[in-house]
Phi, psi and omega in degrees: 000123174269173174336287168337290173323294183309322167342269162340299175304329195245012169091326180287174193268133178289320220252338169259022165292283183301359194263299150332277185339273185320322183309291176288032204317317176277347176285312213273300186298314194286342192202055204303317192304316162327327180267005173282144178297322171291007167253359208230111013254169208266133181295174178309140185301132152313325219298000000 
C-alpha cells in the first residue's frame, strides 16, 4: 500500500500530508510514528 493510499484511507489530503513531510524533515526523522497518516495530524505536544 503506498503513502498516498494510506493517506486516503485515514482521511488526510495527500498532497498537503506529503507537503508536511517535506516541511519536517528532522520531526519526521526524530519521531516517525507520530508522523503516520493514521497519526496524522497529530495532536498537540504534551511537553
Amino acid at each position: 500500500m503506498s503513502l498516498i493510499h494510506s493517506a486516503e484511507l485515514n482521511g488526510v489530503e495527500p498532497f498537503e500530508y506529503l507537503i508536511e513531510l517535506l516541511k519536517h524533515p528532522e520531526e519526521v526523522e526524530s519521531e516517525p510514528g507520530r508522523w503516520m497518516p493514521w497519526s496524522y495530524p497529530h495532536p498537540p505536544s504534551s511537553a
